[in-house]
C-alpha positions in Angstrom: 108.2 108.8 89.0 110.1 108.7 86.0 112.7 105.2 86.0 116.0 106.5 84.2 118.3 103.7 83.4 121.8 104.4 82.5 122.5 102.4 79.5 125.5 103.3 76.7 126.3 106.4 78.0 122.7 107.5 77.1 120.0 108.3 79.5 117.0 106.0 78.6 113.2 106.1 79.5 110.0 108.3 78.4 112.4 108.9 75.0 111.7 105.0 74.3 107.9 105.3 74.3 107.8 108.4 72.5 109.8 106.8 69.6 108.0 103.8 69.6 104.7 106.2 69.7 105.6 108.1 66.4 106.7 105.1 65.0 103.2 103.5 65.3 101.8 106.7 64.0 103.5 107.4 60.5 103.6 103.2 59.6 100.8 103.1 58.3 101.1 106.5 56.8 104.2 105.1 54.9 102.5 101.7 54.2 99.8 103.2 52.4 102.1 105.6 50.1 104.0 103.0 49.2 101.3 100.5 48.5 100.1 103.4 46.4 103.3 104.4 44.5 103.2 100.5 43.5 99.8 99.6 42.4 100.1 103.1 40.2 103.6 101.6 39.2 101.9 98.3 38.0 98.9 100.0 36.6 101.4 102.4 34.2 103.6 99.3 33.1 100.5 97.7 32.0 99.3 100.6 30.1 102.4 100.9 28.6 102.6 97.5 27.2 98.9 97.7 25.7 100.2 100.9 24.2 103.2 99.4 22.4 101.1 96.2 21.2 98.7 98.6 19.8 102.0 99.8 18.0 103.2 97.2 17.0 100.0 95.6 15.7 99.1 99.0 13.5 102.5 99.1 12.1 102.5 95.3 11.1 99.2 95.6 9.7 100.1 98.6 7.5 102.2 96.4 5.6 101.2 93.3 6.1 97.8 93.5 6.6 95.0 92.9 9.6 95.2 89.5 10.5 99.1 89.9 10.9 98.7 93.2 13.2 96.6 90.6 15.2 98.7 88.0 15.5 101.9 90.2 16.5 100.3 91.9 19.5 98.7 88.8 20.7 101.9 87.4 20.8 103.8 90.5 22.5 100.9 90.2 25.0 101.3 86.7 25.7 104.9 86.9 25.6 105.1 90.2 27.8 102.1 89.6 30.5 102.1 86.3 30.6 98.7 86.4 29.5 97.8 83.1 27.6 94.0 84.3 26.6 95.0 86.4 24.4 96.3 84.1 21.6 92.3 83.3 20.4 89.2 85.5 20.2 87.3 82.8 22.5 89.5 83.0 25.4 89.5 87.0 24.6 85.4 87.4 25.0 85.8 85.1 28.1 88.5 86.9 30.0 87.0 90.6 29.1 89.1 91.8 26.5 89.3 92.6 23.3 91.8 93.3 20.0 90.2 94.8 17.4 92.6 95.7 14.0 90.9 97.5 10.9 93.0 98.3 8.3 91.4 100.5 5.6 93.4 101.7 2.3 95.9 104.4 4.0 95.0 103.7 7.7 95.0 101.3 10.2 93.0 101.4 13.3 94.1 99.0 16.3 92.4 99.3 19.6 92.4 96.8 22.8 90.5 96.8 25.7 91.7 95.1 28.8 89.2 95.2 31.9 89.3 93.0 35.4 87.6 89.6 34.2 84.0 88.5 35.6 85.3 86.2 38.0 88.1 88.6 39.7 84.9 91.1 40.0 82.6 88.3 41.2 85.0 87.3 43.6 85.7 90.9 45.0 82.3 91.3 45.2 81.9 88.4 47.6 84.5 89.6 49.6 83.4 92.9 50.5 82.7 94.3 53.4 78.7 95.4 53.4 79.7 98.3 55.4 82.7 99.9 53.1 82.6 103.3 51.9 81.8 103.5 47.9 83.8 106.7 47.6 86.7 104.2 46.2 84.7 102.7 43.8 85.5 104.9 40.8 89.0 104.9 41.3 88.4 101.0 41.6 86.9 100.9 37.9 90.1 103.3 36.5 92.5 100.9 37.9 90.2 97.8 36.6 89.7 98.7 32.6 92.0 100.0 30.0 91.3 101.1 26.7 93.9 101.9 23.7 93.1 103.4 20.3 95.8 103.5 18.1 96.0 104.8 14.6 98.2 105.4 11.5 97.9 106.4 7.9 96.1 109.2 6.6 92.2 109.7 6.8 90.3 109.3 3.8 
């Protein structure tokens, strides 16, 4: 027996369960897309802003030499991310990164590596479920390092 209810000029009953059904069904559909859209979101801002350091430091280095090109994309990274470590090449080593700028007579090489430090792996680690699929695990490591090589000048 169906139980219609007159409500708002609108006959109301099994249309409420259906909608609140599909509802149900396509949340977490639309949860996960935009949970994806955003991590890729955050993961091509970051890329971007070790691409422009990398700029920046191989133009500054052209003319002003290595140490300089250091110096000015540690400080647009620290000034841009937020990212204290990497003003020194201690702090660097220890959180998993590196800033490398070699500047020969017409060219200048810059690269940077940023991967997920020790302890954020450590502690994912720990948290993991034994009985997780690995199938994510390579997308896992693309999202977790990044690696820029810049150059500019001519080759010898």
């Amino acid at each position: 027996m169906i139980n219609l209810e007159w409500g708002y000029g609108i006959v109301m009953g099994e249309e409420q369960g259906t909608a609140l059904l599909e509802f149900c069904l396509v949340l977490p559909l639309l949860f996960v897309f935009v949970w994806g859209v955003l991590a890729f979101s955050l993961y091509v801002i970051e890329s971007q802003m070790l691409h422009f350091s990398a700029y920046l430091a191989a133009r500054t280095a052209l003319t002003n030499g290595a140490e300089a090109g250091k110096q000015a994309a540690a400080g647009f990274l620290v000034g841009s991310r937020k990212e204290l470590f990497w003003l020194s090449e201690t702090t660097r080593k220890l959180a998993g990164s590196e800033l490398t700028v070699n500047k020969g007579r017409n060219r200048v090489d810059v690269e940077i590596v940023r991967e997920k430090p020790w302890w954020s792996a450590f502690l994912s680690m720990v948290r993991r479920n034994p009985w997780d699929k690995k199938e994510l695990d390579g997308l896992d490591q693309a999202f977790n390092r990044l690696h820029v090589r810049y150059a500019i000048g001519r080759s010898q």
